[in-house]
N, CA, C and O of each residue as an XYZ file, in Angstrom:
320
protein
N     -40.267     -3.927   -120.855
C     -40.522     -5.331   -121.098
C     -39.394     -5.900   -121.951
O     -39.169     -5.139   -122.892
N     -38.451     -7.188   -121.948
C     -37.724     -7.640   -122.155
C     -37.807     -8.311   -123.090
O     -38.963     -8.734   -123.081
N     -37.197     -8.766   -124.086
C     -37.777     -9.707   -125.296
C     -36.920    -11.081   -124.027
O     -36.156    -10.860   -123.088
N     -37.383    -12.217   -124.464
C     -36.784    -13.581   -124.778
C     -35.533    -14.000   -125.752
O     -35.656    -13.594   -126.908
N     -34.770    -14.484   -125.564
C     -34.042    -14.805   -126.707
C     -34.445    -15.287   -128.209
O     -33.985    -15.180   -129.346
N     -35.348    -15.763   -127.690
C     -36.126    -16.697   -129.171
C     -36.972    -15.496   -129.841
O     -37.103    -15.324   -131.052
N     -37.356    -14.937   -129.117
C     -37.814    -13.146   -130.170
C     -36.707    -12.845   -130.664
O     -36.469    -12.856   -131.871
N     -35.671    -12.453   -129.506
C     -34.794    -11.652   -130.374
C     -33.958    -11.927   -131.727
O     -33.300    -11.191   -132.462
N     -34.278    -13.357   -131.741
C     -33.785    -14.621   -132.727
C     -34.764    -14.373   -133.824
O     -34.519    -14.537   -135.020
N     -35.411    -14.139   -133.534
C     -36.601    -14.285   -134.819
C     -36.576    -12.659   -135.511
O     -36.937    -12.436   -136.667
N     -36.151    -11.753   -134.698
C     -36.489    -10.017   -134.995
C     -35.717    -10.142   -136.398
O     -36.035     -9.973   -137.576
N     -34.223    -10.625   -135.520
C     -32.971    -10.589   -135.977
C     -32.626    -11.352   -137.607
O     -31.996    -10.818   -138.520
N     -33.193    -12.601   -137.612
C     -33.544    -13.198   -138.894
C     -34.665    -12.766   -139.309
O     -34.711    -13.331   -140.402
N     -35.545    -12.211   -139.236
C     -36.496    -11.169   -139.951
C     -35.822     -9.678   -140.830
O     -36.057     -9.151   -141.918
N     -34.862     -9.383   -139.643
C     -34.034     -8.093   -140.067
C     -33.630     -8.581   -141.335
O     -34.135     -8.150   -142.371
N     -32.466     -9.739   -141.312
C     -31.617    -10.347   -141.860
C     -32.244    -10.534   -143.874
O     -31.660    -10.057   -144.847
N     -33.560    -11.375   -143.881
C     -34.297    -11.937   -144.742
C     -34.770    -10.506   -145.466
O     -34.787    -10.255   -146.671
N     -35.117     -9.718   -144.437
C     -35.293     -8.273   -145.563
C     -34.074     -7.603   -146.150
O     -34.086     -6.895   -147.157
N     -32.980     -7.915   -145.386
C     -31.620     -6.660   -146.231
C     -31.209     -7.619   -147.238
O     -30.562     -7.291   -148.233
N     -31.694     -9.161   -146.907
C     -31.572     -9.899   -148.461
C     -32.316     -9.220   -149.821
O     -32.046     -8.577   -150.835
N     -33.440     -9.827   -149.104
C     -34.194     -9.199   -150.180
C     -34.133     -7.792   -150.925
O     -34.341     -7.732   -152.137
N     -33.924     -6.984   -150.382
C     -33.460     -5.221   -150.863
C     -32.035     -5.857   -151.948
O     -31.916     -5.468   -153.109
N     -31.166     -6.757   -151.372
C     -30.104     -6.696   -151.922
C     -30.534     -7.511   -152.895
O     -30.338     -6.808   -153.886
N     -31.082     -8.732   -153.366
C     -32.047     -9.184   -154.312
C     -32.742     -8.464   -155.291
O     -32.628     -8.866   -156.449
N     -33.321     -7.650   -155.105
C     -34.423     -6.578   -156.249
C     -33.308     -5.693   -156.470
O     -33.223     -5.475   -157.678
N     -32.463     -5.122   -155.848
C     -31.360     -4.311   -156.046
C     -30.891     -5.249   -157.817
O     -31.079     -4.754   -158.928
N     -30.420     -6.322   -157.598
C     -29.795     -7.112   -158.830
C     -30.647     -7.045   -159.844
O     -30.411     -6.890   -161.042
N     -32.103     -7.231   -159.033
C     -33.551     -7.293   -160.596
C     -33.861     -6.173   -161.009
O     -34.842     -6.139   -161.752
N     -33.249     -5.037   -160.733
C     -33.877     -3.679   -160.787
C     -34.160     -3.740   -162.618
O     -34.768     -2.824   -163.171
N     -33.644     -4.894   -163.363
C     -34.315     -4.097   -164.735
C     -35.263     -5.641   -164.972
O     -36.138     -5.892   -165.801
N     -34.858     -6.225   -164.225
C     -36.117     -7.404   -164.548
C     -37.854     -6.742   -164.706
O     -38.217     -5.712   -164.138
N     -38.567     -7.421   -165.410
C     -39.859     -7.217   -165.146
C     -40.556     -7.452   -163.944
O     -40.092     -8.299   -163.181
N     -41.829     -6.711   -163.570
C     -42.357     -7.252   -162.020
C     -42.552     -8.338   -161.448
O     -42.444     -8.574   -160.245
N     -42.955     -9.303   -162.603
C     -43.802    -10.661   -162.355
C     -42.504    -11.241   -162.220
O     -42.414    -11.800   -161.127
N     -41.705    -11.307   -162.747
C     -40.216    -12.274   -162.280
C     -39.814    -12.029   -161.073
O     -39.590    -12.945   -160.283
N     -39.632    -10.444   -160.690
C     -39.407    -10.313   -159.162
C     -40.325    -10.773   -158.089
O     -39.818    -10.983   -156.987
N     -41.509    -10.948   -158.234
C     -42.690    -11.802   -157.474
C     -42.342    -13.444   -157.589
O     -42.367    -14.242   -156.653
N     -42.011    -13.728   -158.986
C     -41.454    -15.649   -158.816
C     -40.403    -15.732   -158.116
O     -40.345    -16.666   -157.316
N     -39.316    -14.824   -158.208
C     -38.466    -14.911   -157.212
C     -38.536    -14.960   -155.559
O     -38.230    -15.849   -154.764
N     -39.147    -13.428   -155.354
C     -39.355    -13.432   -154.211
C     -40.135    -14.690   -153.472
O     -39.722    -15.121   -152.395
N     -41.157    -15.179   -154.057
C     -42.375    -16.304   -153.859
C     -41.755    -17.561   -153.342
O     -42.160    -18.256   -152.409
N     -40.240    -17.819   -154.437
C     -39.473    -18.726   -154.530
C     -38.260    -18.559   -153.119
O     -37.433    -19.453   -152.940
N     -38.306    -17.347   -152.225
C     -37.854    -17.115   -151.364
C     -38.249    -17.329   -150.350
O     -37.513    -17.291   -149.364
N     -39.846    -17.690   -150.263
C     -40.632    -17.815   -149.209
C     -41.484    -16.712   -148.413
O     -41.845    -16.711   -147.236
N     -41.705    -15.694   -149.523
C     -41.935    -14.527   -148.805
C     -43.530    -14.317   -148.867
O     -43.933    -14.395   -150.027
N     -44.339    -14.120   -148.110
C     -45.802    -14.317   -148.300
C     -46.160    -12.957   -149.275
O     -45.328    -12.050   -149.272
N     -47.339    -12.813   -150.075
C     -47.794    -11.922   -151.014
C     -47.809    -10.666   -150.398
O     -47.602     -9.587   -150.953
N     -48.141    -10.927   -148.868
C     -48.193     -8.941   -148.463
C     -46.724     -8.900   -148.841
O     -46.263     -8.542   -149.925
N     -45.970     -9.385   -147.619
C     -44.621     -9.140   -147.595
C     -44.000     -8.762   -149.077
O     -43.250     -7.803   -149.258
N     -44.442     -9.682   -150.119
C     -43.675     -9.231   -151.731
C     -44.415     -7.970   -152.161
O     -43.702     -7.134   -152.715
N     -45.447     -7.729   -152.046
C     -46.403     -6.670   -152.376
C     -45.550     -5.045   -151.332
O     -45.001     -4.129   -151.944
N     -45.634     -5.072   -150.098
C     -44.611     -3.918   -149.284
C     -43.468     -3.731   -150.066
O     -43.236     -2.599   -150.492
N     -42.467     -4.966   -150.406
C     -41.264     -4.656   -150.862
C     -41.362     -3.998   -152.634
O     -40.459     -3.284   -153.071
N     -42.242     -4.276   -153.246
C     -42.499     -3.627   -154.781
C     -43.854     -2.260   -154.786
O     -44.333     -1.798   -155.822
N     -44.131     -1.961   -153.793
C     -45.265     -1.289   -153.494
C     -46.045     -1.303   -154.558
O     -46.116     -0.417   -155.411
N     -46.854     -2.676   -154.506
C     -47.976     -3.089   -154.952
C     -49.163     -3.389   -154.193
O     -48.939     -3.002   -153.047
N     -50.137     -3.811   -154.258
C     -50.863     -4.730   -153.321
C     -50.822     -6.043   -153.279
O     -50.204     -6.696   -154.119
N     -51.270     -6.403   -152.605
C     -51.287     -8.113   -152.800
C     -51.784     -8.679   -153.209
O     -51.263     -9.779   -153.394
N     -53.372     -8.454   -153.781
C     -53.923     -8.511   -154.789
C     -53.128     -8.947   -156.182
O     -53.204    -10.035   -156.753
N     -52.439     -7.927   -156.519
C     -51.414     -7.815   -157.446
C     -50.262     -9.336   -157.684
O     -49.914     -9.923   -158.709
N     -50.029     -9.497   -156.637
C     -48.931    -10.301   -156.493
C     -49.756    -11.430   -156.450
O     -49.319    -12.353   -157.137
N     -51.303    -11.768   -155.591
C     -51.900    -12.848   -155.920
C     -52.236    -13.656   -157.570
O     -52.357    -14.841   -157.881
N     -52.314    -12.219   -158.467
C     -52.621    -12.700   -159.418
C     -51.709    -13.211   -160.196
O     -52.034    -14.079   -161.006
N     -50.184    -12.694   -160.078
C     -48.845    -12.888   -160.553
C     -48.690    -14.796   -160.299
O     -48.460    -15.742   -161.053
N     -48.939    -14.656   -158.948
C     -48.513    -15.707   -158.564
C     -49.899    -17.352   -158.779
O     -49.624    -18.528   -158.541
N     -50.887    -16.958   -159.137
C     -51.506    -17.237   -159.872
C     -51.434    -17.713   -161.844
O     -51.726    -18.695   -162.527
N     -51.198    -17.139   -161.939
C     -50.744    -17.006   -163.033
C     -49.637    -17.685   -163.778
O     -49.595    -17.878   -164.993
N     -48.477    -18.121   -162.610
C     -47.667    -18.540   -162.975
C     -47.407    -19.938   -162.717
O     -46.432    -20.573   -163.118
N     -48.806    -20.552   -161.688
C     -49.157    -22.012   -161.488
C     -49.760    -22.433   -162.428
O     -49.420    -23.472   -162.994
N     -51.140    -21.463   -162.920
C     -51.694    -21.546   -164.322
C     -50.827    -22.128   -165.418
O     -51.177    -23.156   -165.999
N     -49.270    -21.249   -165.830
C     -49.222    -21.954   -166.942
C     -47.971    -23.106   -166.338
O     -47.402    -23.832   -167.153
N     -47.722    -23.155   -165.252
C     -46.817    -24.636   -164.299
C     -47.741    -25.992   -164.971
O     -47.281    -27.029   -165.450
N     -49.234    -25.572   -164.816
C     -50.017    -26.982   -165.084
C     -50.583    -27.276   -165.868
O     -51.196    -28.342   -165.936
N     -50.516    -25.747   -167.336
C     -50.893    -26.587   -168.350
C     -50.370    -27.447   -169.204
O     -49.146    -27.322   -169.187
N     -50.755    -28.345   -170.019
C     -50.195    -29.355   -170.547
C     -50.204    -28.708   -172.079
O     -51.027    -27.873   -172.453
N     -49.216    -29.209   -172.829
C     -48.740    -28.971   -173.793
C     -49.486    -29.502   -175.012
O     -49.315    -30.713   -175.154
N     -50.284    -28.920   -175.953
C     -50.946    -30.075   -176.807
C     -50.488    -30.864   -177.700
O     -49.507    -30.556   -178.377
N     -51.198    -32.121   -177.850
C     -50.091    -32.926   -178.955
C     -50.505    -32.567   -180.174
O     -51.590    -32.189   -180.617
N     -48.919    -32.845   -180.869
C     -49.023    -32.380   -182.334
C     -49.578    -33.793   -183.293
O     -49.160    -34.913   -182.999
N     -50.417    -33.614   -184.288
C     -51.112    -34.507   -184.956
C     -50.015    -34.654   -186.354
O     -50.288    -35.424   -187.275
């Protein structure tokens, strides 16, 4: 069975977006986890996908990424 071009287009930038990423965490290797999850997140990469590449679960990465909208929206209190 033959792919289509537009598969093979998509395999190919799939390939592509992961040897980024390896080459990405490669640079964070002393960063902490939760930064490599804002990053990756910030890459567009869905929670399994960041969770496979740090062998975590996604769970894990849900809460990261959670967490980091949490403090995106809290507001700062005023000083009296």
């Amino acid at each position: 069975m033959e792919m289509n071009s537009s598969q093979e287009i998509a395999r190919s930038l799939d390939r592509i977006s992961r040897i980024l990423a390896g080459m990405l965490l490669k640079d964070l290797e002393e960063i902490e986890q939760s930064k490599k999850i804002k990053r990756l997140k910030g890459c567009g990469f869905s929670n399994t996908e960041i969770a496979e590449m740090l062998h975590t679960t996604p769970n894990s990465v849900g809460v990261a990424v959670h967490s980091f909208r949490a403090k995106k929206n809290r507001k700062p209190k005023k000083r009296r």
